[in-house]
C-alpha positions as CSV (number, residue, x, y, z in Angstrom):
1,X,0.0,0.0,0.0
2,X,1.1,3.6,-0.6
3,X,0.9,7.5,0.3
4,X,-1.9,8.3,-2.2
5,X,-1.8,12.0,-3.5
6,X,-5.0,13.9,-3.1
7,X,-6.3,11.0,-0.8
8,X,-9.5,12.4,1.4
9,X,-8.0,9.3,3.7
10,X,-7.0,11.3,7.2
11,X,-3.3,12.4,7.5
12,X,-2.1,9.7,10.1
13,X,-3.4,6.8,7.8
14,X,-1.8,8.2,4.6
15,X,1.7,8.5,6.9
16,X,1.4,5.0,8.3
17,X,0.3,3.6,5.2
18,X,3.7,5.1,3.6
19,X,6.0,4.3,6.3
20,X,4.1,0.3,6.3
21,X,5.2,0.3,2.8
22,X,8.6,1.7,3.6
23,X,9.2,-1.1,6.2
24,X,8.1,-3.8,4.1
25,X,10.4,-2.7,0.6
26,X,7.8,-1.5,-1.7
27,X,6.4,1.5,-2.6
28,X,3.1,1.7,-4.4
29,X,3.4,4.5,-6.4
30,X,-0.6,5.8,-7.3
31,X,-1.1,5.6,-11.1
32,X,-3.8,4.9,-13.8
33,X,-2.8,2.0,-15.9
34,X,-3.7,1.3,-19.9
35,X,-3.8,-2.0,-20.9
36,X,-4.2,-3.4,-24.4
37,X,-6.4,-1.5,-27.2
38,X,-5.3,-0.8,-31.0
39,X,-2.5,0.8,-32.7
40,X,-1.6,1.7,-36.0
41,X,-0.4,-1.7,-36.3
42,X,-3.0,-3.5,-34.8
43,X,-4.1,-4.8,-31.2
44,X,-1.3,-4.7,-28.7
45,X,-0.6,-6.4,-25.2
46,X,1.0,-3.3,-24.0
47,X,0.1,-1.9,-20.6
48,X,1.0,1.7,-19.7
49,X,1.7,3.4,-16.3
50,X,1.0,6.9,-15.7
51,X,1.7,8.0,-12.5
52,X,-0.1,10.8,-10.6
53,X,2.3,12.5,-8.8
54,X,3.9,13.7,-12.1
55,X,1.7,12.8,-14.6
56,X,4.4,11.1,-16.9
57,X,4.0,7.6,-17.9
58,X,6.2,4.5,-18.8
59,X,5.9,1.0,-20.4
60,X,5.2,-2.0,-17.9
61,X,7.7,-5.1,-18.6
62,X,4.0,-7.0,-17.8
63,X,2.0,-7.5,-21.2
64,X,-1.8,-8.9,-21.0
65,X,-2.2,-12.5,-21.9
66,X,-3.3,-11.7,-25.5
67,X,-2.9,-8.5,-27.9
68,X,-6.9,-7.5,-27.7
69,X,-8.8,-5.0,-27.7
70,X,-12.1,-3.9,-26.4
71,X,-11.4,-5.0,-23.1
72,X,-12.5,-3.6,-20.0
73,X,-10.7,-2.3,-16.5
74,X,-11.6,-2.2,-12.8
75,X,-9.8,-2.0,-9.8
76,X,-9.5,-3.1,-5.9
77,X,-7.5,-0.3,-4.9
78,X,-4.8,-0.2,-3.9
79,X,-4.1,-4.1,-4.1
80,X,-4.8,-4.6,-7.8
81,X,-6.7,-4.2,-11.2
82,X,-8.4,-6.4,-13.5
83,X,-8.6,-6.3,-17.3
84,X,-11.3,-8.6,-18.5
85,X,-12.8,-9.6,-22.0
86,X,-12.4,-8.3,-25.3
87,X,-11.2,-9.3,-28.4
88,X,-8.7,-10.7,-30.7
89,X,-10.1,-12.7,-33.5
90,X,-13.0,-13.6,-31.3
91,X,-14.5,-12.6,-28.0
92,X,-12.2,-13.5,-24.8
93,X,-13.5,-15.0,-21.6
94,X,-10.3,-13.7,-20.0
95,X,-9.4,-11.6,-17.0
96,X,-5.9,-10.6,-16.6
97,X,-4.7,-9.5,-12.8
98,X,-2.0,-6.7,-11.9
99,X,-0.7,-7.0,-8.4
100,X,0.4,-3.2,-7.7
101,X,2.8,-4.2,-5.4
102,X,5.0,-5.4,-8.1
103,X,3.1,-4.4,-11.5
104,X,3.3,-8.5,-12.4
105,X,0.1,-9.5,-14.2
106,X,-1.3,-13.5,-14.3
107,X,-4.5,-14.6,-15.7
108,X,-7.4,-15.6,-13.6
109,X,-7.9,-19.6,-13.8
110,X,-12.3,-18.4,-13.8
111,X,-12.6,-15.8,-16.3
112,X,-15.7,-14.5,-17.7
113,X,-19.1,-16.5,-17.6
114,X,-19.2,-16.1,-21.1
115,X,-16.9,-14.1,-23.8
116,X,-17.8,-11.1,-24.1
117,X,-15.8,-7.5,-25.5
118,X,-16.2,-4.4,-23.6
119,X,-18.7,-5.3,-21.0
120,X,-18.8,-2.3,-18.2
121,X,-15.9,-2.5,-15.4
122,X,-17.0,-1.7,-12.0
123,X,-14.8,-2.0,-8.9
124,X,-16.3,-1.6,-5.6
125,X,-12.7,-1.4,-3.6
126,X,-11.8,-3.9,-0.9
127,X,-15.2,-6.2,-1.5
128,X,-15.4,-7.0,-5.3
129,X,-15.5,-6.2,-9.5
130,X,-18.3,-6.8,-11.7
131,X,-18.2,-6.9,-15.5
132,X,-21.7,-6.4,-16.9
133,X,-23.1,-6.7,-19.9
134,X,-20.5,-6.8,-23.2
135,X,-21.4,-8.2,-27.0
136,X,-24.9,-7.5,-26.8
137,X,-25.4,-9.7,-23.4
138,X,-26.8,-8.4,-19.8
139,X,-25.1,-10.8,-18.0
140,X,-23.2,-9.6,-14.7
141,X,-20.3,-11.6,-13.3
142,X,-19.2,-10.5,-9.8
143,X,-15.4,-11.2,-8.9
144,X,-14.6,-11.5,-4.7
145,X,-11.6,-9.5,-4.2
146,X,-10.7,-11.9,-1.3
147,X,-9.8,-15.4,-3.8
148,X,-10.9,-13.8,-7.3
149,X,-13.9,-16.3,-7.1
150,X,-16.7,-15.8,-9.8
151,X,-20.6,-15.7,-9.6
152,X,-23.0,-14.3,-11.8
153,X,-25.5,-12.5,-10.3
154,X,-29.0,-13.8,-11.2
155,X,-30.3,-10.6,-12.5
156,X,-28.5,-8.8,-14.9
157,X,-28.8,-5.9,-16.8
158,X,-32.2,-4.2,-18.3
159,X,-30.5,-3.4,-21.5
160,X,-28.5,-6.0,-23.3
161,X,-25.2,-3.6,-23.4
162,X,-22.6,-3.3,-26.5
163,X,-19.8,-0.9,-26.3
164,X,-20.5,0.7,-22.8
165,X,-18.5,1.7,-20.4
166,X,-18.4,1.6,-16.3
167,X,-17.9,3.5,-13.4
168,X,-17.9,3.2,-9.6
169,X,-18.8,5.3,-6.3
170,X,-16.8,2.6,-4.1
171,X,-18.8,1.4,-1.2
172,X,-22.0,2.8,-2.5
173,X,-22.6,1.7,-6.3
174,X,-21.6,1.2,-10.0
175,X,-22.7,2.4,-12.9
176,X,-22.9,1.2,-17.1
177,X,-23.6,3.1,-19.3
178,X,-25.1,1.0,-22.3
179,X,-24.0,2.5,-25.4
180,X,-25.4,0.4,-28.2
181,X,-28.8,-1.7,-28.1
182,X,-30.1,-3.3,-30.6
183,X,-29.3,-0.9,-33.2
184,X,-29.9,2.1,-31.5
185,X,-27.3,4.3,-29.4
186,X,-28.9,4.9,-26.1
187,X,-28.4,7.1,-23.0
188,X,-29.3,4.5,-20.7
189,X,-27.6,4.7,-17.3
190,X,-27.9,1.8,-15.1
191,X,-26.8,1.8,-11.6
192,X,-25.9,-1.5,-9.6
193,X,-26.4,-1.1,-5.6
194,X,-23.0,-2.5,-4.2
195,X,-25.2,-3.5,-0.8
196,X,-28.0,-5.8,-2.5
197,X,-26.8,-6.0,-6.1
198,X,-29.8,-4.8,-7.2
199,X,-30.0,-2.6,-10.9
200,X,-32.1,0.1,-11.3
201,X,-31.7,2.3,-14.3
202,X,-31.2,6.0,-13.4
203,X,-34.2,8.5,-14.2
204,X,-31.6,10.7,-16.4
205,X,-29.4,9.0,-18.4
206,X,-26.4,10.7,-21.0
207,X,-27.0,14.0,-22.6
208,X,-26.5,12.1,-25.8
209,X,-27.2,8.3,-26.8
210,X,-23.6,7.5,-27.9
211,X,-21.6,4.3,-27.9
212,X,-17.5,4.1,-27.3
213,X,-17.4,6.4,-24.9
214,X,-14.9,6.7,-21.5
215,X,-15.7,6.7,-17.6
216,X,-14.2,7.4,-14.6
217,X,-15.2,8.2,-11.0
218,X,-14.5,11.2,-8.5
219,X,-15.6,7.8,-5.7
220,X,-18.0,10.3,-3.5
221,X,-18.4,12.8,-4.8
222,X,-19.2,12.4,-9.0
223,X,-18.5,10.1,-12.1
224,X,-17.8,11.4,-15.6
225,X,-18.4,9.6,-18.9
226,X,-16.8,11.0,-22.2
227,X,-16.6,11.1,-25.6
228,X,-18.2,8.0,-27.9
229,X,-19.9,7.3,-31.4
230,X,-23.2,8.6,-31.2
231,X,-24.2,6.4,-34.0
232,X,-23.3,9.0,-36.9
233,X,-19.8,10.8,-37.4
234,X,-18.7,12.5,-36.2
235,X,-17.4,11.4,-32.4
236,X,-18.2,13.8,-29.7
237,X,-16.5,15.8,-26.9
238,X,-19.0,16.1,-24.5
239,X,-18.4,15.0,-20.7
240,X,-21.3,14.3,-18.4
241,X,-21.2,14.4,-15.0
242,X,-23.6,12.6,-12.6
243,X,-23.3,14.0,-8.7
244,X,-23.8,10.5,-7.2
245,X,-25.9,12.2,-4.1
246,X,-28.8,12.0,-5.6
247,X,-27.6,11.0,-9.3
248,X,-28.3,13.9,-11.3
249,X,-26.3,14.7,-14.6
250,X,-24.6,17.8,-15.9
251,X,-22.9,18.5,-18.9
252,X,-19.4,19.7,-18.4
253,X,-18.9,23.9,-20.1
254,X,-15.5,22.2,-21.3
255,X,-15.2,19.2,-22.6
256,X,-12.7,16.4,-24.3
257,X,-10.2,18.7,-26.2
258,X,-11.6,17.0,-29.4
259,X,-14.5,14.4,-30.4
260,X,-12.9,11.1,-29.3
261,X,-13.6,7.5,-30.2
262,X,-13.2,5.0,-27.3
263,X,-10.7,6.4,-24.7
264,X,-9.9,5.2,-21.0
265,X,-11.1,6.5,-18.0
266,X,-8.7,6.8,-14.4
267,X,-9.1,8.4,-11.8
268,X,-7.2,9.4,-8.9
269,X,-9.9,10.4,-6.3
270,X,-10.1,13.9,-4.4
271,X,-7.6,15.1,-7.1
272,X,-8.5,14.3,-10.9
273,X,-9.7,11.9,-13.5
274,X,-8.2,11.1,-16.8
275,X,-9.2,10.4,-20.3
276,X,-6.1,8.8,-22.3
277,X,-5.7,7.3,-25.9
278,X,-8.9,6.8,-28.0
279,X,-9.0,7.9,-31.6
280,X,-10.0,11.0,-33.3
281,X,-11.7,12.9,-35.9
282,X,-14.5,10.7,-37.9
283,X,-14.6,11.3,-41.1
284,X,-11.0,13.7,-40.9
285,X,-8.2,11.0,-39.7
286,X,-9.1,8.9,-37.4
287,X,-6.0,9.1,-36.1
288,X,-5.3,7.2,-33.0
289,X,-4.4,9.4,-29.8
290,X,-0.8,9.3,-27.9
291,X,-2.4,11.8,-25.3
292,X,-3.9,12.1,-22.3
293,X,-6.9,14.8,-20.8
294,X,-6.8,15.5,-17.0
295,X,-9.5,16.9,-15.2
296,X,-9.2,18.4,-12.0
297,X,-11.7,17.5,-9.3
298,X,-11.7,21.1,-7.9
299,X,-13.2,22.7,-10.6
300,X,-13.2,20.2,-13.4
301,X,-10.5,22.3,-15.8
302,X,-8.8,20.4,-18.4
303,X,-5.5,20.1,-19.5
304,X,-3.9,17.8,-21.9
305,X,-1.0,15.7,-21.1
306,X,1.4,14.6,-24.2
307,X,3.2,11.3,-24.5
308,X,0.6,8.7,-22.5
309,X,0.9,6.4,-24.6
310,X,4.5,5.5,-26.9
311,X,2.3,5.5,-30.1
312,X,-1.3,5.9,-30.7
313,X,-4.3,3.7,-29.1
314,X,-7.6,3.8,-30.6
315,X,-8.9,2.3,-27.2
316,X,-7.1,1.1,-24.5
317,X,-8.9,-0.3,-20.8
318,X,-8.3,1.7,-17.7
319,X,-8.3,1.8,-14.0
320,X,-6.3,3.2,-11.2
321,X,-4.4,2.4,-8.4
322,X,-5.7,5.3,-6.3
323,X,-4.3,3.8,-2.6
324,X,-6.8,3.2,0.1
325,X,-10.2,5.1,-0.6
């Protein structure tokens, strides 16, 4: 476990959880990672680090089990992170593991109850993951945090979700977004109690029905979800926020720095959230992004950050090691 930077944690835990890691040789260094997506010259297994404290990022020796893409991210912060599904010439029923302590990656002996690419990633920290939905299913496979044991919860989704994306408000709920149903883009939100593991879909859903889009979570306070297809070029920039007391969405006054296809979301919580890779410009380029966008949680500015990625990814999976929440 490490010091995490802009934790909400009190100041004696974030000094004994740094002098704990101190004593016992390794440092947790708090960081979004980007695992697997597609480049220029096709999927890749790469995983990128990009840590918070400086916002520069480097290339893990660990690779995911398979060059894919469409796979998904969550995280049990600030132990490890899951990448699960996607696709390489078929759909995957794999999920890979990264221990933070050491940045090593193995793959899970259960993966997925079925394969599936991008189903929604949702991590409720310290109790377990879900995947939901993926490839036009509703299912929702729960991961226990304490073995990696699987279940599948026996009511899944309302909408059978393709292309969406997830977010959490850790201890309290997840979220997926739907994207694409049927053959309609939708701005169906659906949130997933962490308590009961019951799913409700939200009264207010996404300013715009769009698929390929990016999320990340503010845990306590907000979660954002970015960018996407809405079905008909060309990609948007528009962020939504949804305050999770009482789940009502806004649209951000500034948004991606350009219409993006399919980026990550990461977020470092009580500090700021990130958008990186993703591709650009329908119907221009679609050139595939080495950036990143960071938004801070104090007044949800943006900047961009250069150089996340080594060469362009048109849509990598994300999470964050944010320390203890």
């Amino acid at each position: 476990m490490g010091l995490r930077y802009g934790s909400r944690s009190r100041p004696g835990t974030m000094v004994s959880t740094w002098l704990n890691s101190l004593v016992s040789g390794t440092v947790v260094v708090p960081a979004a990672y980007f695992g697997g997506g597609e480049t220029a010259a096709g999927r890749t297994d790469v995983i990128r680090k990009l840590a918070f404290s400086t916002d520069t990022a480097a290339t893990l020796v660990a690779v995911l089990n398979a060059a894919s893409y469409l796979v998904a991210g969550m995280a049990n912060s600030p132990t490890a992170g899951y990448f699960g599904g996607g696709r390489t010439t078929g759909d995957l029923t794999t999920v890979d593991k990264l221990t933070f302590s050491t940045d090593g990656i193995a793959t899970l002996g259960t993966g997925l109850s079925s394969a599936r690419n991008q189903p929604c990633g949702i991590g409720n920290a310290g109790t377990a993951g879900y995947f939901a939905g993926g490839s036009g299913a509703t299912t929702v496979d729960k991961f226990a945090f304490s073995d990696d044991s699987r279940t599948t919860l026996g009511t899944g989704l309302t909408d059978a979700s393709t292309s969406g994306t997830g977010m959490a408000n850790s201890g309290t709920a997840g979220y997926a977004a739907n994207g694409y149903v049927g053959s309609s883009c939708v701005t169906t939100v659906e949130k997933l109690t962490f308590s009961t593991d019951g799913i409700a879909t939200l009264g207010t859903g996404l300013a715009t029905g769009v698929r390929y889009m990016g999320a990340m979570a503010n845990s306590g306070t907000a979660g954002y979800v970015a960018g996407g297809y809405p079905c008909a070029d060309p990609y948007i920039d528009t962020v939504n926020k949804f305050a999770f007391s009482d789940d009502s969405r806004t649209t951000l006054s500034t948004g991606l720095s350009q219409g993006l296809y399919s980026p990550g979301g990461a977020a470092n919580t009580g500090t700021a959230g990130y958008f990186g890779g993703g591709t650009c410009c329908a119907g221009v380029s679609w050139t595939k992004q080495t950036q990143g966008e960071r938004f801070a949680f104090a007044d949800d500015s943006r900047t961009v950050i250069a150089s996340v990625f080594a060469t362009g990814n048109g849509g990598p999976a994300a999470f964050a090691n944010e320390g203890t929440l």
